[in-house]
N, C-alpha and C positions, 0 to 999 in steps of 0.2 A: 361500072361499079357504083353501088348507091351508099352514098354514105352523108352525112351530116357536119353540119360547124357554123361554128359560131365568128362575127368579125367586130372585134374592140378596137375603136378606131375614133380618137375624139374631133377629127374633122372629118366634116358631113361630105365632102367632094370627093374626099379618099377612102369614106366607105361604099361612095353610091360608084365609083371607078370601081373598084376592085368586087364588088357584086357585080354591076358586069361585067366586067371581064373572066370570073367565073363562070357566069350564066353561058358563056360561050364556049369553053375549055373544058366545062366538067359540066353537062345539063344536068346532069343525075343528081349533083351534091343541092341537099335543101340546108339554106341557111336558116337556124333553128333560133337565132338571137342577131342584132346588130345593136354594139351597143357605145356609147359616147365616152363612158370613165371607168374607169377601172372598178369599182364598186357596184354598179349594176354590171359590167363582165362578170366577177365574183358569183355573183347572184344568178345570173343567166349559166354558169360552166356548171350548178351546182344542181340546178333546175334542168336543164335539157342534158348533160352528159355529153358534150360531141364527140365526135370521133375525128374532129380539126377543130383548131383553135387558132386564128388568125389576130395576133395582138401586136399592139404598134406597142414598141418599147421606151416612148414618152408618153405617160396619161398622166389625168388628175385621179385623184383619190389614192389607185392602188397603180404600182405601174407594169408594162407587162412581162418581167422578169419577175416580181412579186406574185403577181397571176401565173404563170407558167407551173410555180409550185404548186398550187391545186388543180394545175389542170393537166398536168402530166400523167395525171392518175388513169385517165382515162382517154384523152386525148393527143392525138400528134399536134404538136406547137410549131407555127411560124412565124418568126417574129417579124415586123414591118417597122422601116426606119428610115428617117430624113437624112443619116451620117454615113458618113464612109467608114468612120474609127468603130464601127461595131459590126461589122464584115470581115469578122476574124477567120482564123483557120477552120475553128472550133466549126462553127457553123457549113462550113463547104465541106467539109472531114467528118463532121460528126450526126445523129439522125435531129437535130435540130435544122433547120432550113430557115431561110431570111427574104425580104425581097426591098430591097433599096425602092424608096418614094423618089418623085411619083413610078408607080408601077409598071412596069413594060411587059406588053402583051405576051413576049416572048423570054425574057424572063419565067413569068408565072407559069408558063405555059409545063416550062423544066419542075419549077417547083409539082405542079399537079402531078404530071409521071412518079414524082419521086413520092407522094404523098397516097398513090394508086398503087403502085410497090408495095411501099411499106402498112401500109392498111392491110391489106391483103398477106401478107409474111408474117408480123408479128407484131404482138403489142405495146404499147408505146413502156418507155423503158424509165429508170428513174434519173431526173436530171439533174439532182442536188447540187453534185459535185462540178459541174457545170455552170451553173447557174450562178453557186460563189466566186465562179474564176471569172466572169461576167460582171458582178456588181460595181466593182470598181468602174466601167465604163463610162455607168450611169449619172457620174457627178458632172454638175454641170460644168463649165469654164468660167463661167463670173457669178459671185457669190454676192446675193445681197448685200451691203457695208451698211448701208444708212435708210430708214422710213420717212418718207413727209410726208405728214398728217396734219389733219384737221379736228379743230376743237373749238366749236360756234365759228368765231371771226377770228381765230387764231392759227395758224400754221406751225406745227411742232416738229421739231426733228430730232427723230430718236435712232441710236445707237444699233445695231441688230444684236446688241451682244446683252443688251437692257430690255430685250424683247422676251417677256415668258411665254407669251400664246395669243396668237390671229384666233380670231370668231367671227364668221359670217355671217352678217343680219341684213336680209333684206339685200338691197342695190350696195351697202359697203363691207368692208372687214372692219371690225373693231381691233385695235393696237393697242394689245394691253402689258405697260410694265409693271416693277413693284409699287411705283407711287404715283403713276399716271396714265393717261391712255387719250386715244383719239383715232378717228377713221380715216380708210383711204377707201378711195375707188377701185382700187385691183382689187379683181375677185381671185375667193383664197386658190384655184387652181394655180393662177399663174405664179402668185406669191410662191408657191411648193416647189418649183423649178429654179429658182433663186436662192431655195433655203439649203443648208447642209442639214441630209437626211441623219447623219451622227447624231446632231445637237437637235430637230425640230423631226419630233414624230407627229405624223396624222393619225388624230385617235377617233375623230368621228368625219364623216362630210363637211360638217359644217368649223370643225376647231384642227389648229395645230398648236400643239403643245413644246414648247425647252425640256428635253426629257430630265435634265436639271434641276428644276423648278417643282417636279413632283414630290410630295412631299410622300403622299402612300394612296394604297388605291383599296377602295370601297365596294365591296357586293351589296346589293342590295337584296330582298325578300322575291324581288323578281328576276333573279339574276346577272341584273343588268350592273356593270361597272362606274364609278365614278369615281375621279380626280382631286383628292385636295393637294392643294399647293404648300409652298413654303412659306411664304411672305403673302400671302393671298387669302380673303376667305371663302370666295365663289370654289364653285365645283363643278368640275368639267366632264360633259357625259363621253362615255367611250361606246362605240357601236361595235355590234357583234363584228364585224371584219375584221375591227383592228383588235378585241381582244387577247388572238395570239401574242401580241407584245406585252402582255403581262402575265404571262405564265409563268408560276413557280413563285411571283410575287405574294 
């Protein structure tokens, strides 16, 4: 059967494995996107349409339990994952499919049958309700507490709970409070895995915002969204991706 998909997969070992090992189990399927973060996934599911959709369910930007909701529409979801805690029933019971990292040939091999069935049978189905029974999974186990930054020759340590919003510039994040700020070295991906998604929305690539700290939000003449604060006078740009988190605002 010839059919199409796409692989979001923000380590490069783990996408170039699992495209081989495709390449060997199913020669027919052409991968139509391979992509590193969730935000070019987005992009890539919205552009090519697959008819599979292999997402690891930790990325940066968007993650792929976020993805899954747009890409359910059209495509069969597998999700790919480093834990054991997300190898629920859900997934072996229901037409969502999984494959524990690193990959095993024979593993994947069950996943393809099941994905060559169902292709073939009928169209992929809606996973909402699903999907919400899953988000809980997704919080990390250690939550960022405290930032050490830098400000010229000074070393700052700030609060996570005095934190309104990371910005990426360049090689640092900017660490910005109500009345002060300074950079780190971690780039904003890894900061997102440490943050509680509750309290710290990604509103662009480059910014994470305290959804506390928003004061109200801005269209522009070009449609595009922007940020004022409460204590703040900068304005923070929101990318088409994440505009859904302010609907109805």
């Amino acid at each position: 059967m010839i059919a199409s998909a796409l692989i979001a997969e923000d380590e490069a070992p783990q996408r170039a494995e699992l495209r081989r090992l495709l390449a060997q189990l199913w020669p027919e399927l052409t991968i139509v996107a391979e992509c590193e973060d969730g935000l070019s996934a987005l992009e890539a599911l919205q552009t090519h349409r697959p008819q599979i959709a292999f997402l690891d369910i930790r990325m940066p930007g968007l993650s792929g339990l976020e993805l899954a909701r747009s890409a359910c529409v059209y495509s069969r979801v597998v999700f790919t994952t480093a834990y054991d805690e997300y190898a629920v029933d859900a997934f072996e019971h229901g037409a969502i499919d999984y494959l524990l990292k690193p990959i095993q040939r024979d593993r994947l091999a069950v996943t393809v049958q099941r994905l060559r069935e169902r292709c073939a049978e009928r169209p992929p189905f809606d996973m909402s309700a699903m999907l919400d029974a899953l988000r809980p999974l997704l919080r990390p186990r250690d939550r960022i507490q405290w930032i050490t930054a830098t400000s010229g020759n000074t070393t700052k340590l700030f609060a996570i709970d005095d934190v309104l919003y990371f910005k990426a510039e360049e090689k640092y994040t900017h660490v910005v409070t109500a009345s002060d700020s300074a950079y780190v070295r971690i780039p904003l991906k890894e900061l997102l895995d440490g943050l509680d998604s509750n309290l710290f929305w990604q509103v662009h690539r480059s910014v994470i915002v305290r959804a506390s700290a928003i004061r109200s939000v801005r269209r522009g003449e070009d449609g595009k969204l922007t940020l004022q604060l409460k204590t703040r006078n900068e304005e923070l740009p929101v990318s088409a991706a994440f505009q859904h988190r302010f609907k109805g605002m």
